[in-house]
C-alpha positions in Angstrom: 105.9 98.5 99.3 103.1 100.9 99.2 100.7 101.0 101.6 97.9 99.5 100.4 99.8 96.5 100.4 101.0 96.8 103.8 97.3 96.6 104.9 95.0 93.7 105.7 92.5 93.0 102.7 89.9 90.6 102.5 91.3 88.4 99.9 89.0 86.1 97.2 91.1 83.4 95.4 89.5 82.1 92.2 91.0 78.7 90.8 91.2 77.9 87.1 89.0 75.5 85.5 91.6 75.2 81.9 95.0 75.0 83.7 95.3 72.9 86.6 96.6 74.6 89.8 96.9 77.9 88.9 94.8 80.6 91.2 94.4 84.2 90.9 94.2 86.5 94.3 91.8 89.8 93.8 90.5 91.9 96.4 87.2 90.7 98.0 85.8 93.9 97.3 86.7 94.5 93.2 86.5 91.1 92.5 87.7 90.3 89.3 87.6 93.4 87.3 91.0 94.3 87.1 92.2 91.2 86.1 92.9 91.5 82.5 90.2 89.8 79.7 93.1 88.2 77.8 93.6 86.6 81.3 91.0 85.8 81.7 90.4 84.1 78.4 93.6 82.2 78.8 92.4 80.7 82.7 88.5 79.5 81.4 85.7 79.8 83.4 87.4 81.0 87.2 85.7 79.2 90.4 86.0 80.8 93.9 87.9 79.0 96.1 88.2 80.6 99.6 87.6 84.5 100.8 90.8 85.0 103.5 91.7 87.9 105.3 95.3 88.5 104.1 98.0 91.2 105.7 101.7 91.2 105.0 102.5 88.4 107.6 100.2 86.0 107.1 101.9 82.4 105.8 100.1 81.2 102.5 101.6 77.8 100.9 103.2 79.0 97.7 103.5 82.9 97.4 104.7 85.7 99.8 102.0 87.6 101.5 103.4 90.6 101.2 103.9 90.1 97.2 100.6 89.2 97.1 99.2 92.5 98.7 101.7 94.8 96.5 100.5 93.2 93.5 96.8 93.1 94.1 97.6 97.4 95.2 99.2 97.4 91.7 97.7 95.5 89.3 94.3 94.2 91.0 95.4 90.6 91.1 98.1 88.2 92.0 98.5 85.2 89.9 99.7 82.3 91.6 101.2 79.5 89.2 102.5 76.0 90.1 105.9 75.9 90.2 106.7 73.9 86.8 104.8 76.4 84.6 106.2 78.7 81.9 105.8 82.2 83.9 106.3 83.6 80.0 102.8 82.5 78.8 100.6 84.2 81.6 103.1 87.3 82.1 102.7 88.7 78.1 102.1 91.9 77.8 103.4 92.9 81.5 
């Protein structure tokens, strides 16, 4: 894990107004500009949800904290699905 991702970050989730329950974790502080455009695209017009402050222990519902931070170090996002959709369709490219 590097450590950026073993660091507390103030955390933005966004919440997607095409597909239902899917939410994508940035960085309070780059907001959405790493997330990819295609994503972007594919999600529709993104609402913020909550702003959290998020280490490598906190508990969050559906993901791991800690893969959350490593991902938002690596790619600028985290992209949380619900558990019944294809991963294949918002992973192309990856």
């Amino acid at each position: 894990m590097s450590k950026l991702a073993e660091q507390e970050i103030l955390c933005t989730v966004y919440r997607s107004s095409r597909e239902k329950d899917i939410y994508v974790f940035v960085n309070r502080s780059e907001g959405i500009s790493r997330v990819p455009q295609e994503l972007l695209d594919m999600l529709g017009t993104t609402s913020e949800v909550m702003t959290l402050k998020l280490g490598p222990t906190r508990r969050l519902a559906r993901a791991n904290a800690g893969e959350v931070l490593a991902a938002i170090a690596e790619k600028g996002y985290y992209l949380q699905l619900p558990p019944d959709k294809q991963v294949t369709r918002f992973t192309q490219g990856e």
